[in-house]
C-alpha positions in Angstrom: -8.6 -79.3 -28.6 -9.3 -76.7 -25.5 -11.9 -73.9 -26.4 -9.0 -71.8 -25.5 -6.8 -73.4 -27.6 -9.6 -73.1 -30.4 -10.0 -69.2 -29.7 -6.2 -68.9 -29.7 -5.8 -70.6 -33.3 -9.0 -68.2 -34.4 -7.4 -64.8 -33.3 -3.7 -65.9 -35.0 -5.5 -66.1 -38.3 -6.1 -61.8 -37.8 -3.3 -59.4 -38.4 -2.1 -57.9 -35.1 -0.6 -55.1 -36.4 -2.6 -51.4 -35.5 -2.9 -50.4 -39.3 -5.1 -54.2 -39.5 -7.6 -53.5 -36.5 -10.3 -52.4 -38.7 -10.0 -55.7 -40.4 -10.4 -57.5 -37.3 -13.6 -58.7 -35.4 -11.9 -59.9 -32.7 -9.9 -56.3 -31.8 -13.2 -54.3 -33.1 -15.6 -56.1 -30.8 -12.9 -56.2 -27.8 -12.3 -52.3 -28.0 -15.7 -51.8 -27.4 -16.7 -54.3 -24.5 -13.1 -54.1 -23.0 -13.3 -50.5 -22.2 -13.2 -48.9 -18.7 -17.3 -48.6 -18.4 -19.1 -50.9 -21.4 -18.7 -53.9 -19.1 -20.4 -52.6 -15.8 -23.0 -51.1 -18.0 -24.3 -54.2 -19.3 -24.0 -56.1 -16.0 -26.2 -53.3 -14.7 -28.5 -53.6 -17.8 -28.2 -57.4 -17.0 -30.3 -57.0 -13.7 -33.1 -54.7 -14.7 -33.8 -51.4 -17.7 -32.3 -48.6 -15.9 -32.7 -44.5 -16.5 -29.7 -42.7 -17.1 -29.5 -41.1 -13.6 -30.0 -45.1 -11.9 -27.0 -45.8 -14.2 -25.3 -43.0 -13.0 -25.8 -43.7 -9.5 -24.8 -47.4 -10.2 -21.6 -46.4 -11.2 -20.7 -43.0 -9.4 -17.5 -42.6 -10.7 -18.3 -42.3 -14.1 -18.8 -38.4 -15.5 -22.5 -37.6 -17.0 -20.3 -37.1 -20.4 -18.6 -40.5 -20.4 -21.6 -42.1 -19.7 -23.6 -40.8 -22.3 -21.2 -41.4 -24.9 -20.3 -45.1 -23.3 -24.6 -45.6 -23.5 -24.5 -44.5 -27.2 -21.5 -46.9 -28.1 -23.2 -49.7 -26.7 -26.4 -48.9 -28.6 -24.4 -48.0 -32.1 -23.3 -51.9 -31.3 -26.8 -53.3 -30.7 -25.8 -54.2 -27.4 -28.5 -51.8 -25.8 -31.6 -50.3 -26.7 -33.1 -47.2 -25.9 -36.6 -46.5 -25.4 -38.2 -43.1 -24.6 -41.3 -42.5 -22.9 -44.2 -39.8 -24.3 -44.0 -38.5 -20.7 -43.0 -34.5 -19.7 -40.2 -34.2 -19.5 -39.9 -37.5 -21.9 -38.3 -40.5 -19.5 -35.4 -43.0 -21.3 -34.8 -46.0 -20.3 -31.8 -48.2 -21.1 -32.1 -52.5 -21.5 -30.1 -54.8 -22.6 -31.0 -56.0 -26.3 -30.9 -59.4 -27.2 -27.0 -59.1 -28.7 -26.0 -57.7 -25.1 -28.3 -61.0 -23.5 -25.8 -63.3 -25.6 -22.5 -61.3 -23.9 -23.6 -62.4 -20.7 -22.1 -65.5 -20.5 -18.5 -65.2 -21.7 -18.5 -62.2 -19.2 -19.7 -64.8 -16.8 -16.6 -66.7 -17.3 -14.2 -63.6 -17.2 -15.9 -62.3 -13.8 -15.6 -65.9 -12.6 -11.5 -65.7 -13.3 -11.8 -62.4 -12.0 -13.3 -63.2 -9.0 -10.7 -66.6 -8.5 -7.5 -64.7 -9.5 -7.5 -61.7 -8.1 -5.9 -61.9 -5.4 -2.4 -63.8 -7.0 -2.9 -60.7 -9.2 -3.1 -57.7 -6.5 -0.6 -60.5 -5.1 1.6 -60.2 -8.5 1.0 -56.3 -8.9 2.7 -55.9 -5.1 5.7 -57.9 -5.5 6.4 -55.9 -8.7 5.2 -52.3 -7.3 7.7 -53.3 -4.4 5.0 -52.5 -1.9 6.7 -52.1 1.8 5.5 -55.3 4.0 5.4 -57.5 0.9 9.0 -57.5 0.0 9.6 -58.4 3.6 7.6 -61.3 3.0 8.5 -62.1 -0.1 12.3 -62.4 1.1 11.7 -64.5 3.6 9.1 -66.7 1.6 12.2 -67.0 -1.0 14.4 -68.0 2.1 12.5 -70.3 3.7 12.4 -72.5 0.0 15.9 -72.2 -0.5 16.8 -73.3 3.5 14.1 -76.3 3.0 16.0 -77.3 -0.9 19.1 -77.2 1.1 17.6 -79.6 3.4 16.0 -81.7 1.4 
């Protein structure tokens, strides 16, 4: 049996219905690390203990707010730790704890697929956006198949 296969018969044995996702690891763990910002925070924890305003920078599209409260997820989780300097003003610094360490490598494999698939999905996304330019080529992709069945 596949590890996929193996994960899949794992996450049937949890109720899927929204009054059950407190009962469920799978869903509890997943809403946290499959958020918009959880994941590029501990790929940027990955390479080195960052301050809030390097994180910041890191990812400049994220509001002060939403970071902060992102950072104090992943430290309610144990996935970070926090560690305050007797400096004036006191200085924080962010790493990744040992839990967050042991995410690395399934996200290794999901940035991998990432990475490989993108483009059939930005490829997918277009064709059922109806982008301009790529229904053009989609019609003549689906008309050069048929013209070469009918040949063949």
């Amino acid at each position: 049996m596949s590890n996929a296969s193996r994960a899949i018969e794992r996450f049937s044995r949890y109720p899927l219905g929204e009054s059950q996702s407190v009962h469920c690891p799978v869903r509890d763990v997943l809403d946290r690390i499959g958020d918009k910002w959880s994941m590029l925070m501990i790929m940027a924890l990955a390479m080195r203990p960052h301050r809030f305003s390097e994180l910041h920078r890191a990812v400049n599209d994220i509001s002060k707010r939403m970071l902060t409260q992102t950072l104090r997820d992943l430290e309610r989780d144990g996935l970070i730790t926090r560690h305050v300097f007797p400096t004036k003003p006191p200085g924080v610094e962010y790493r990744l704890a040992p839990l967050g360490h042991s995410l690395l490598e399934p996200m290794a494999g999901l940035i991998d697929w990432a990475d490989r698939c993108h483009g059939d999905i930005h490829a997918a996304r277009a064709r059922f956006d109806g982008t301009p330019g790529d229904a053009a080529r989609q019609a003549f992709s689906t008309r050069s198949k048929v013209s070469t069945n009918r040949q063949g």
